[in-house]
Backbone as numpy.savetxt, mean C-alpha at the origin, in Angstrom:
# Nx Ny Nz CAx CAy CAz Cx Cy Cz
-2.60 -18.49 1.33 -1.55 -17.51 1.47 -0.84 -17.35 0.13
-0.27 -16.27 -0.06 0.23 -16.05 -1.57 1.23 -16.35 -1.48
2.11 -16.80 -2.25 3.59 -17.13 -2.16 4.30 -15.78 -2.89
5.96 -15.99 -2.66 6.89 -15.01 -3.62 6.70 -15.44 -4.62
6.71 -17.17 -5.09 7.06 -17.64 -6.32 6.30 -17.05 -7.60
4.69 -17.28 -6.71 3.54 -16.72 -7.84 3.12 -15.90 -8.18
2.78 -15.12 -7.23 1.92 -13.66 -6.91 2.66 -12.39 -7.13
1.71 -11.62 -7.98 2.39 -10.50 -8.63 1.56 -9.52 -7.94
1.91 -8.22 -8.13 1.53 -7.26 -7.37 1.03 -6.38 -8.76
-0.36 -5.59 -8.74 -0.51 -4.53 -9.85 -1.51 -3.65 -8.71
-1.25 -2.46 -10.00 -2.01 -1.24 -9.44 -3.84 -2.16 -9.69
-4.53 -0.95 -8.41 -5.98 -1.27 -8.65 -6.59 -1.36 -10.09
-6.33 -0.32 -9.99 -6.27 0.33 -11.81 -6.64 -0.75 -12.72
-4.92 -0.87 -12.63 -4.79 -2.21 -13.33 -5.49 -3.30 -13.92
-6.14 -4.13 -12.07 -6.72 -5.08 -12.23 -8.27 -5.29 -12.70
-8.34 -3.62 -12.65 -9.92 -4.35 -13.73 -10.98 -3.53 -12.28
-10.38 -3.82 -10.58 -11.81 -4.02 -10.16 -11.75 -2.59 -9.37
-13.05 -2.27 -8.70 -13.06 -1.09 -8.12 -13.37 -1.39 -6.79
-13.36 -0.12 -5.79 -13.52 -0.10 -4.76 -15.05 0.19 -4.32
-15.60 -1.06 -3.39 -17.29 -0.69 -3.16 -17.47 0.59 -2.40
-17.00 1.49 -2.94 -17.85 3.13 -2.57 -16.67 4.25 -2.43
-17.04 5.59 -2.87 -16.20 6.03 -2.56 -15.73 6.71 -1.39
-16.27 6.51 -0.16 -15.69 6.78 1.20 -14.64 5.22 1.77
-14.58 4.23 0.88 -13.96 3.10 1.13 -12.74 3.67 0.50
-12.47 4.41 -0.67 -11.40 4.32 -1.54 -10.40 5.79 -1.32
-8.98 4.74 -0.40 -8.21 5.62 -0.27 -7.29 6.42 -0.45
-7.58 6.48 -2.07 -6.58 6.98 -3.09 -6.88 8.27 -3.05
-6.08 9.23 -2.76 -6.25 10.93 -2.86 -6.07 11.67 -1.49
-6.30 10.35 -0.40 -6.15 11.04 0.74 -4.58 11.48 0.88
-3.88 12.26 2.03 -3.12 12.61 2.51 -2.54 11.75 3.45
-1.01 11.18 3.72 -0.59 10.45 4.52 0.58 11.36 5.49
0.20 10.60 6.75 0.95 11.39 8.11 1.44 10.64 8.97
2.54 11.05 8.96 3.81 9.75 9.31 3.32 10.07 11.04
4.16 9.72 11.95 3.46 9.18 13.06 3.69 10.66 13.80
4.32 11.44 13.22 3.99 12.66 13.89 3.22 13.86 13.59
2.48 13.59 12.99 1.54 14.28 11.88 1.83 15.15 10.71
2.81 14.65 10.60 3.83 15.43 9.41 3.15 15.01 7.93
3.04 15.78 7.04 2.34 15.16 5.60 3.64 14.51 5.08
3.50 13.56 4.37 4.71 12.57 3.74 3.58 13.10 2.32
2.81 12.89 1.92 2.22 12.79 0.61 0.85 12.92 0.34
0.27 12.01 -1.04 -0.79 11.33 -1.20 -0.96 10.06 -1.85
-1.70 8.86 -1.17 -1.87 7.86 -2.02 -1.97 8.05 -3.19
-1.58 7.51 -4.25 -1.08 7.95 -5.65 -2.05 6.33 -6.23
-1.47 5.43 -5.52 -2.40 4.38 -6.22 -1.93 2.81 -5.11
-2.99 1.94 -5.46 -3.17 0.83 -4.45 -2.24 -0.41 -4.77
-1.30 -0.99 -4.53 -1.10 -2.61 -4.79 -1.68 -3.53 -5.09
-2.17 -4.43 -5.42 -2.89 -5.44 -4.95 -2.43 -6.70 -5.19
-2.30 -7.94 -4.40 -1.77 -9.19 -4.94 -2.41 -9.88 -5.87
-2.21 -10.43 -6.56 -3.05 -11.32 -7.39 -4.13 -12.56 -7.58
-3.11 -12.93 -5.90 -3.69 -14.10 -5.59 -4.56 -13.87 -4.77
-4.50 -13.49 -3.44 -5.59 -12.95 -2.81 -6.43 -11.71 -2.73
-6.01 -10.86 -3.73 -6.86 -9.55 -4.12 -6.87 -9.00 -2.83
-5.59 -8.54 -2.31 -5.19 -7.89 -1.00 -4.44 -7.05 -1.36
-4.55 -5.44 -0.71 -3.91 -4.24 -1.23 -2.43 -4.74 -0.26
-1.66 -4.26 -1.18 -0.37 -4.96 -0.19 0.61 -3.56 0.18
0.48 -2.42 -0.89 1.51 -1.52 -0.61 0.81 -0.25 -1.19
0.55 0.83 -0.12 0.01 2.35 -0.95 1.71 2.50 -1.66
1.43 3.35 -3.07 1.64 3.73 -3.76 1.69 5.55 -3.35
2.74 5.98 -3.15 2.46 7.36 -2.43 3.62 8.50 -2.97
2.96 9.76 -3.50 3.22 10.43 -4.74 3.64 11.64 -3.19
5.07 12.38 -4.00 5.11 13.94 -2.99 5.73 14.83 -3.67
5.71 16.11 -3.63 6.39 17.18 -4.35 5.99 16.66 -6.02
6.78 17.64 -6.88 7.02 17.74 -8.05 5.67 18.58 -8.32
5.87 19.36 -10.12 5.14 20.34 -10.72 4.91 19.72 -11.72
3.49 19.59 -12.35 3.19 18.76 -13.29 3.98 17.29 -13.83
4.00 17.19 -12.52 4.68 15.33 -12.77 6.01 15.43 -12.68
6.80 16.98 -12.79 8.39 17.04 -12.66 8.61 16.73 -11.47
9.76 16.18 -11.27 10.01 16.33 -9.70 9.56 15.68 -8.90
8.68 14.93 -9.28 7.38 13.98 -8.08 7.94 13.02 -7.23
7.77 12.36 -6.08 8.85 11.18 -5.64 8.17 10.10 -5.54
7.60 8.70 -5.48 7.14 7.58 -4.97 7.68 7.08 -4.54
6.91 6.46 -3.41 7.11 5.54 -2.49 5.96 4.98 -2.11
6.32 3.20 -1.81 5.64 1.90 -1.74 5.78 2.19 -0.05
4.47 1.98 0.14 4.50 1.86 2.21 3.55 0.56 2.40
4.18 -0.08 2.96 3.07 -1.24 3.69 2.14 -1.26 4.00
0.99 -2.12 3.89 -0.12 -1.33 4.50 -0.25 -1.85 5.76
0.78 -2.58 6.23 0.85 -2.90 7.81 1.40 -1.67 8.45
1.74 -0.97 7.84 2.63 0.74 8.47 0.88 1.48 8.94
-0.08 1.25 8.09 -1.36 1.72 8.20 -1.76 2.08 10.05
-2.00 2.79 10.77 -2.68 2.86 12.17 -3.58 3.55 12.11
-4.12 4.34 11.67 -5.42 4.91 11.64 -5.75 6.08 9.84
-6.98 5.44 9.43 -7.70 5.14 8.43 -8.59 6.75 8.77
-8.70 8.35 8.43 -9.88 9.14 8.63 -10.27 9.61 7.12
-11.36 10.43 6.68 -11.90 10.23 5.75 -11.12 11.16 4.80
-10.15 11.73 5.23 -9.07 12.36 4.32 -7.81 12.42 4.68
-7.62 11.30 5.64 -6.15 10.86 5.76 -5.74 9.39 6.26
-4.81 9.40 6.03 -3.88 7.97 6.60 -2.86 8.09 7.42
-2.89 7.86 8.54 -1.73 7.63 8.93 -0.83 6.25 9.51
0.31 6.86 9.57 1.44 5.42 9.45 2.37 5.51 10.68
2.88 4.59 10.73 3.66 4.57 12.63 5.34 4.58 12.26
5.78 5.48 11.11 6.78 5.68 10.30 7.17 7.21 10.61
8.45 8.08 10.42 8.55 9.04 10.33 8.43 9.54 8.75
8.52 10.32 8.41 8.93 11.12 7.06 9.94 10.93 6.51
11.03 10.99 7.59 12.90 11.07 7.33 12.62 9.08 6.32
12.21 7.97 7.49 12.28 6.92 7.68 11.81 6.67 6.14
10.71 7.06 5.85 9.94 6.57 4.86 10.71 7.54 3.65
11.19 8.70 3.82 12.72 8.98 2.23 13.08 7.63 2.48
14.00 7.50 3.41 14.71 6.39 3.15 14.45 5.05 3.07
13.20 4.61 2.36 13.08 3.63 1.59 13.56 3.16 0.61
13.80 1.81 0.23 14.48 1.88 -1.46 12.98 2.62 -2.11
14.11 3.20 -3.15 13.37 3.58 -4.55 12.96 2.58 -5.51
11.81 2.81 -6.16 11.73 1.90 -7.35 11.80 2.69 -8.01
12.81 2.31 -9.15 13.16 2.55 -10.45 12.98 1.15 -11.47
11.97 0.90 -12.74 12.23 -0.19 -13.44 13.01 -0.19 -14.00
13.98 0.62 -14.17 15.46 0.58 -15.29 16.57 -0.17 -14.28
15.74 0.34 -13.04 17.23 -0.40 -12.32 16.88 -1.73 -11.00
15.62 -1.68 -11.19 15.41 -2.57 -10.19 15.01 -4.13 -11.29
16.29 -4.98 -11.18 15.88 -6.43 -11.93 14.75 -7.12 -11.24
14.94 -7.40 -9.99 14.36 -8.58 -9.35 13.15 -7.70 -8.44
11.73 -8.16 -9.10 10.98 -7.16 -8.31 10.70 -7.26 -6.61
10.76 -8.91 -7.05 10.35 -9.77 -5.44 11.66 -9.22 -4.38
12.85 -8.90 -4.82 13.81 -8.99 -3.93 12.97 -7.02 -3.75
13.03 -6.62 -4.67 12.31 -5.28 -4.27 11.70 -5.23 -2.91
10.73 -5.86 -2.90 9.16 -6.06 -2.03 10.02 -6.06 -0.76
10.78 -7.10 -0.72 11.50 -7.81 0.63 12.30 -6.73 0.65
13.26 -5.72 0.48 13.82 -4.81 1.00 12.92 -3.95 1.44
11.76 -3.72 0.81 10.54 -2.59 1.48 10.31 -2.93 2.92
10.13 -4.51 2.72 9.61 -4.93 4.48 10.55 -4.98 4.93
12.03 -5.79 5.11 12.50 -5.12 5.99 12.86 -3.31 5.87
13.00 -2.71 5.72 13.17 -1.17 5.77 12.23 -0.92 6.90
11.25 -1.38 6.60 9.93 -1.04 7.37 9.96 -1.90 8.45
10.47 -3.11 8.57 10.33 -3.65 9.74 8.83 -4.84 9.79
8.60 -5.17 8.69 7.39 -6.08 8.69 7.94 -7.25 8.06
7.27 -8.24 8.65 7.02 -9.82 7.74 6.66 -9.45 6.19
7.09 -9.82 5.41 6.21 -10.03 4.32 4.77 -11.25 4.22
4.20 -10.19 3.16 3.27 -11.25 3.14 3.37 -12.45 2.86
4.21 -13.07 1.90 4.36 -14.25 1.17 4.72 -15.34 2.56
5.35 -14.71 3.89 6.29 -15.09 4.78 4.82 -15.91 5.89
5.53 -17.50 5.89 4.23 -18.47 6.47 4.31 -17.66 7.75
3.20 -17.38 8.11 2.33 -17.13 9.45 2.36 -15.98 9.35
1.82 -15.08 7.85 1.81 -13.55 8.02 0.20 -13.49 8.48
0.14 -12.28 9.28 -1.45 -12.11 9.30 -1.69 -10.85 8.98
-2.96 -10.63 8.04 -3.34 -9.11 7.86 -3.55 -8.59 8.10
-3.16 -7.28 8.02 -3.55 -6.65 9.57 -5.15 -5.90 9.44
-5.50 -5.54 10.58 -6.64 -4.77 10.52 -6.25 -3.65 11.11
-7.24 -2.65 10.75 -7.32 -1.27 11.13 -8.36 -0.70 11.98
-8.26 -0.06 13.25 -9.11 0.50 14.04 -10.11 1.43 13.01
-11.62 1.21 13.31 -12.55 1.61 12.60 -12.76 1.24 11.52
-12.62 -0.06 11.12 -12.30 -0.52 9.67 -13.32 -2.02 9.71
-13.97 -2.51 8.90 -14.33 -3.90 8.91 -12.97 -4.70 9.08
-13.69 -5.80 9.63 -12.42 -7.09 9.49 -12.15 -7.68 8.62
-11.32 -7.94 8.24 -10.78 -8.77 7.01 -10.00 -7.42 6.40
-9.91 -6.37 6.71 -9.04 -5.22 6.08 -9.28 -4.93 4.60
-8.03 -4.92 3.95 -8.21 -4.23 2.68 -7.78 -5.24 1.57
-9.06 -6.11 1.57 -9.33 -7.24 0.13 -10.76 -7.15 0.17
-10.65 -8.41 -0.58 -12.33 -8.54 -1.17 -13.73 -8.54 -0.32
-13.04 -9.23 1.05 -14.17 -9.30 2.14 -15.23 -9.22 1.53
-15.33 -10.51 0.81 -16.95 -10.69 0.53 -17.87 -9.82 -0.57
-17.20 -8.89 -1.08 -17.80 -7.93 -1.97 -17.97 -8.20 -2.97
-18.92 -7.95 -3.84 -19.44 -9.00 -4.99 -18.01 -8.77 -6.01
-18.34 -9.66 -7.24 -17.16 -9.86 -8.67 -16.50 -8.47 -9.00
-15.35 -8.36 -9.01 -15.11 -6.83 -9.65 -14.79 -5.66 -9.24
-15.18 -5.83 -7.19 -14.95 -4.39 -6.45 -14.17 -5.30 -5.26
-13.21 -4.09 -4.83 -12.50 -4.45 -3.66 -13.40 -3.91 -2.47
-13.62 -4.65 -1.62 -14.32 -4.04 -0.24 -12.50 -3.44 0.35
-11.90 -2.52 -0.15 -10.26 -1.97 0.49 -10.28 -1.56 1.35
-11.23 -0.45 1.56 -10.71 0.42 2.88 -12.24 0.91 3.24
């Protein structure tokens, strides 16, 4: 299990590895809060460090050439159903504005970040003993980490 103390969170990007295929990789799809309302698009993946587990979509809305754009971090325990050009989440639209914002100018403590996301949202954190990951209807088990996929690619989604 990853702890707060250790485990850092970076974009996929980031870490170097990719996703085994691209019907696995759910960056670009469209997300729909629980009433089929569009909130956005995955913009980019989380992942912990320690267990190479996507921990939070990264999710981009509005703005014109990058003006204006909004992000927001959603759990991927908010995740309920996974289709091949969307996501949806058991969240409203209104619910998910009102997430904290990340700002790095103003957010010091990233970990206390994370933990206001889950509660907002209403989830355990991961770091929190006896979290379990969740899985997704139509999805392999073990969800969105490595599940076994060779050096370098996330078996995510």
């Amino acid at each position: 299990m990853a702890t707060l103390d250790t485990a850092t969170l970076q974009t996929l990007d980031d870490t170097g590895q990719t996703i085994s295929g691209s019907d696995a990789d759910i960056r670009g799809r469209k997300i729909k809060d629980k009433n089929g309302e569009d909130i956005g698009k995955v913009d980019e993946l989380l992942i912990d460090d320690q267990e190479q587990k996507v921990r939070f979509l990264v999710v981009t809305d509005g703005g014109f050439l990058g003006i204006g754009k909004t992000k927001s971090f959603i759990p991927v325990d908010a995740i309920t159903k996974i289709t091949a050009d969307e996501v949806h989440i058991d969240h409203s639209r209104s619910h998910v504005a009102g997430a904290p914002r990340y700002d790095p100018d103003l957010v010091a403590d990233v970990h206390t970040y994370y933990g206001s996301l889950y509660d907002h949202y209403g989830y355990a954190p991961y770091w929190q003993a006896g979290y379990m990951y969740p899985s997704y209807p139509g999805r392999m088990a073990g969800g969105m980490g490595t599940g076994g996929v060779g050096a370098g690619e996330m078996g995510a989604f």
